[in-house]
N, C-alpha and C positions, 0 to 999 in steps of 0.2 A: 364731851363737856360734862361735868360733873352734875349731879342733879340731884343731890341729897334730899335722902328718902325720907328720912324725919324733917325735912322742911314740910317736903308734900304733902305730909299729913295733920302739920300743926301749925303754919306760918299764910296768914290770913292778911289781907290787906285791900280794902274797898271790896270785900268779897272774892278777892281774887285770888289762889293759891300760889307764892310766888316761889322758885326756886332758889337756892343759896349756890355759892362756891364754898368750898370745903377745904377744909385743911390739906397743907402738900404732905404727899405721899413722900417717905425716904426717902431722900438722895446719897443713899451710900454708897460709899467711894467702891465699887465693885466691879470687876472684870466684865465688859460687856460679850458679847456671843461673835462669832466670828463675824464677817461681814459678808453680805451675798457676792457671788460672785461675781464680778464686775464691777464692785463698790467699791475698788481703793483705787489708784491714782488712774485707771482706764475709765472707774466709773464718772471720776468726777470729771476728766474731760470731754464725758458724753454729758453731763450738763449742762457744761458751757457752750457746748454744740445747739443741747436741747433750747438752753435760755437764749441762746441769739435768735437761734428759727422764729423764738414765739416774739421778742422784740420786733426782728420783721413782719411778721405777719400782723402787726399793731401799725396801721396805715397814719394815723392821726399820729401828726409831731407834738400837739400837746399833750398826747399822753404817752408817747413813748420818749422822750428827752435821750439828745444824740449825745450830750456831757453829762456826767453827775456834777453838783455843785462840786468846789471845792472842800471835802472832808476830811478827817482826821481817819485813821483806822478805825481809832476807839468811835466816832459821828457815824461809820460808813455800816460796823456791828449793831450798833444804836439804832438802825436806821430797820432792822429785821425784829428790835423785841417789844412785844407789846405787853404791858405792865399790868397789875393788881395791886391792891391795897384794902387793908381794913377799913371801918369807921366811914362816917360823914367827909371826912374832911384830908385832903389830897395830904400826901404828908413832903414835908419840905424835904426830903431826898426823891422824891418823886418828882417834884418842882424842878428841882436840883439837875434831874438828870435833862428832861425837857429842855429845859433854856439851853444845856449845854448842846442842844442837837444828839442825844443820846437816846432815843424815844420815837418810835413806830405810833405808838398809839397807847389807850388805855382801854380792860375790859370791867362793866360795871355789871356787880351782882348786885342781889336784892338789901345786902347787909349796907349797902353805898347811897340809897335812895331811903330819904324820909318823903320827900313830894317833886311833886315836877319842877316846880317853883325852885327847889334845892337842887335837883339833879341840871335846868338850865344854869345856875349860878354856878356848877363846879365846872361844867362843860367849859364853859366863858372863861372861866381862871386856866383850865388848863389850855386852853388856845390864844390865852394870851400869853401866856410860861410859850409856849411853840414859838412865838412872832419875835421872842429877845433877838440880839442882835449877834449875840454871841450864838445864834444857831444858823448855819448856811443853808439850810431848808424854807423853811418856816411857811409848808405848801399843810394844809389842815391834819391835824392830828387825828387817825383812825381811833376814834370812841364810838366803842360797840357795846353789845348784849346781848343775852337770846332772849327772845321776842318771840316764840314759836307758833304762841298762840294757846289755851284749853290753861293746864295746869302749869305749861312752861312759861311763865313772863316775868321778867325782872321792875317793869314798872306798873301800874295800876292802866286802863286802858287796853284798847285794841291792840290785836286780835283777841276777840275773847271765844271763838271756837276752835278746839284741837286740830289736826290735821285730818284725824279720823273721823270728828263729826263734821267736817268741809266734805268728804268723801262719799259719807253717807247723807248726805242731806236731798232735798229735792232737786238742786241746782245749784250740783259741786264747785264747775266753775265760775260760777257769778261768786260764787259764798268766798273760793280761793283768790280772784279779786278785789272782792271787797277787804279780805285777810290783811293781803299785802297792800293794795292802799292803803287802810285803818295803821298796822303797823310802822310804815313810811312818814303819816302824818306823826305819827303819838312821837317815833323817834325823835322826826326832823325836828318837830316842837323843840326839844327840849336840849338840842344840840348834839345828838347824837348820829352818826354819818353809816353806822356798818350795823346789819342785824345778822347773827349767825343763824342765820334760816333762810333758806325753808331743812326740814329733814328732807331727804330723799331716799332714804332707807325704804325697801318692799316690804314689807314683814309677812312671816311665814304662818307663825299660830298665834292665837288669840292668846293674850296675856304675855305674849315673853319680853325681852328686854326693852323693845322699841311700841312695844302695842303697849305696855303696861300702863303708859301713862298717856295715851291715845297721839303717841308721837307720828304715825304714819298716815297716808293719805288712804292705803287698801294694798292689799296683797294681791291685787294686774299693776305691774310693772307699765301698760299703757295708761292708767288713770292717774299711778304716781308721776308720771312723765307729764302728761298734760296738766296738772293741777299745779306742781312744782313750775310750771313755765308759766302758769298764770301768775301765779305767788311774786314769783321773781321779775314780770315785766310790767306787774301794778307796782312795786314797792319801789324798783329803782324808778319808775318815774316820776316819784315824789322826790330824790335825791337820796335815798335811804342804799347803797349797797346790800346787796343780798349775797349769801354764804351756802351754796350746795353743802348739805353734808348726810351722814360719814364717807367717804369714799374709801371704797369701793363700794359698801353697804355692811349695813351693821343690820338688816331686817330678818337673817337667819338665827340671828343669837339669841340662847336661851334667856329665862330672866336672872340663871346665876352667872351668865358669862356678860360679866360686866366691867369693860375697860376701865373704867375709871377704880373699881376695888383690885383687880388682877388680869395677869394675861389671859388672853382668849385668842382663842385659834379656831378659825371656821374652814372643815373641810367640806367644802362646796367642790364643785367639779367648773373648772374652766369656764364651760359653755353655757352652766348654770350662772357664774358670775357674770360673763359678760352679756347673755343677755336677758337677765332680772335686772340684777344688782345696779349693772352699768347703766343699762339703757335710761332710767331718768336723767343722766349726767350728758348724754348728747342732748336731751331734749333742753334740758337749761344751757349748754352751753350754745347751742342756737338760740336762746330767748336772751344770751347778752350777761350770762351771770357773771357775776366780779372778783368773786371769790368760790377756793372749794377748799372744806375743811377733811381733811384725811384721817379715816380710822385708827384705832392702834391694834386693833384684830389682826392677825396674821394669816395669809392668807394661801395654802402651800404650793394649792392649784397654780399660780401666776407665778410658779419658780423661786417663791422666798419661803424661807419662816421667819422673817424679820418683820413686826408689826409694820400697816401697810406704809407711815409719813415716814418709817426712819429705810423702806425699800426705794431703790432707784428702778426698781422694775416695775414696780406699782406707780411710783407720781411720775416714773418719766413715758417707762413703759407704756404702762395704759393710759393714764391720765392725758399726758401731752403727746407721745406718738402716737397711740391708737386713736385716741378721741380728739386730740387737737387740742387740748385747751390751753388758751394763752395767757390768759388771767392771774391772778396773783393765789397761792397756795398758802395754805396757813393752818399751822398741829393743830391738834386738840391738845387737851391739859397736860403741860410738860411734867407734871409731878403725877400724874394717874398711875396707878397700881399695877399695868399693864406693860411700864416700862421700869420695872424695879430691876428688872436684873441688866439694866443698861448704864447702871454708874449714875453718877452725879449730875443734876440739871447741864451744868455746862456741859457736860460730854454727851447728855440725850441730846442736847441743841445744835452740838457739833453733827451726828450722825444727822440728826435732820434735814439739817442743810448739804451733807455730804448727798444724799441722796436726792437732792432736789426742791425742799422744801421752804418757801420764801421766810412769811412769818414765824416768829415764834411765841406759842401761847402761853405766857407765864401764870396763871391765874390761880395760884397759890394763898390769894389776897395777903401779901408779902413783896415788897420793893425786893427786897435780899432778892426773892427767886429771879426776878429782871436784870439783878445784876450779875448774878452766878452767869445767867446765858448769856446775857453782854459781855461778859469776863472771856466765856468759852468760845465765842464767835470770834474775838480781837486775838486772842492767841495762838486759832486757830489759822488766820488770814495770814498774821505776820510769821507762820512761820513754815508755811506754805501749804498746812495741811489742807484746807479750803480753795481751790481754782480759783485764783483771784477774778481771771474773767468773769468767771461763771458769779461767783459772789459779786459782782459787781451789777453786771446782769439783773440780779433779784433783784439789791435794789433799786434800779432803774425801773422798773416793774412797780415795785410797792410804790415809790416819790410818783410815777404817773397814775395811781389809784388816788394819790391824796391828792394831786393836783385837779383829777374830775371831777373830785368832791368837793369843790371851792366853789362858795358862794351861797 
């Protein structure tokens, strides 16, 4: 997720440092890189393999729904992207796409929030654009943030200690409880349903990409583990959805290897990955987490050089057959720096999802970039490049996250 560095240092609000979303990176029309092996029509129907497994193993009929409503292709696309925007005030193509059932959800940075009082009042408009008639869903629109806590917050309020000083404190996790409670509340307040937190990244040295801004809980993989499972089982219990991220782990990267300006490539070794990196991600996915947000680090060890959301080895591979998880997946920044040599938003969104990956993050703060992906996902579907199971699959997955969030 973007986390612009001239905000950190100059953008102040109730005393709290908030972070911004940042302008999209090119989308030039550019020749992407080959695909991993097993990524073209064998890999995608080990998706729909992979996405049936995790629907069954989702016991609850309310959140696994045996029908999709009746959709359109362009509603069924719609249903996988989740939008940005400039300014105060939702802009009427935004509106636009919602009523029509074309809309996942919205993600709110700090440029979007004057006070609570405002950010409850856009929430309410955009969940009522969800309920038109003309949308065959109309189960709550996924509106997030990151909330992380320390210097990451998009709104004023809790958490107001970082991950690292939850870590280092006298009583890590009562402090990672109260984190994610405080968070849960300030959200749920103000109508907000998904926080992209907790991190889960280990971090290596002091200062680098994920310590810099005291993003990590400590470098023992058991304290990240346990403190992420407190984080994640105080906040959903408020109604607040919690977000593991980066997966597989972004706590080896330097502070110049930063996804969101350019690609990065972590050579880790396998066994350093899976049990650092990984091991927070069984520990939150036994504590019930709802979401995992995927790296764009590339990882070569786990058989790709294909950043980790746009590998099937990595979100099906590891993520769902190794570790199990059945939960809904969702990129990070479609426009970050790290997918430049992958073509245009709609064809980053297309390999996304080829590879497994449910949401998609448009937060370019530009409607255009939501529609470029809705564009690449619908063209995608009808024309058979996308598993229609498989895509169908997802989103049965995403409509049962917004149905738990109802109420």
């Amino acid at each position: 997720m973007r986390r612009s560095r001239p905000a950190i240092r100059s953008c102040a609000v109730a005393a709290v440092v908030l972070l911004t979303g940042c302008a999209a990176a090119g989308s030039a029309q550019s020749s992407a890189p080959r695909a991993d092996a097993g990524q073209s029509a064998t890999g995608t129907a080990t998706a729909g393999q992979v996405s049936a497994r995790r629907l069954a193993a989702a016991s609850d009929p309310a959140r696994s729904p045996a029908a999709l409503p009746a959709l359109s292709d362009r509603q069924l696309a719609g249903q996988r992207v989740i939008y940005s925007y400039s300014g105060l005030t939702p802009p009427a193509r935004l509106l636009r796409r919602i009523r029509h059932g074309q809309a996942a959800g919205v993600i709110f940075f700090s440029q979007n929030v004057a006070s609570r009082a405002q950010v409850r009042q856009v929430a309410a408009e955009l969940q009522r654009a969800d309920r038109s008639r003309l949308n065959p869903v109309r189960e709550p629109l996924l509106l997030m943030t990151d909330q992380e806590g320390g210097l990451v917050r998009r709104l004023p309020g809790p958490p107001g200690l970082s991950e690292k000083q939850i870590g280092e404190s006298a009583h890590p996790a009562a402090a990672a409880d109260k984190a994610g409670s405080g968070a849960g509340r300030n959200l749920h307040g103000v109508g907000l349903n998904v926080n992209l937190a907790p991190v889960l990244d280990v971090y290596r040295q002091a200062g680098n990409f994920i310590d810099e801004f005291g993003r990590s809980y400590s470098r023992n993989p058991e304290v990240v583990s346990a403190l992420g499972a407190d984080f994640i089982k105080a906040q959903q219990a408020k109604g607040v959805a919690a977000t593991g991220k980066h997966f597989p782990g972004l706590g080896a990267a330097t502070t110049a290897q930063d996804t969101d300006v350019r690609p990065v490539t972590l050579n880790l070794s396998r066994h350093a990955i899976q049990t650092i990196d990984e091991r927070p991600y069984a520990a939150a996915i036994a504590a019930g987490v709802k979401l995992v947000m995927m790296s764009w680090a590339a990882y070569p060890a786990l058989g790709s050089h294909r950043p980790a959301g746009l590998s099937s080895k990595v979100v099906q591979g590891q993520l769902r057959q190794r570790l199990g998880f059945a939960g809904v997946t969702i990129t990070d920044a479609l426009e970050a720096g790290a997918l430049r040599h992958y073509g245009s938003i709609g064809r980053r969104g297309v390999l996304a999802a080829t590879a497994g990956m449910d949401l998609l993050l448009c937060s370019g703060l530009h409607v255009s970039e939501g529609v470029e992906a809705l564009d690449g996902l619908d063209d995608a579907y009808r024309d058979g490049t996308l598993n229609k199971s498989a895509f169908q699959a997802a989103v049965r997955g995403i409509i049962a996250l917004r149905t738990s969030l109802a109420g």
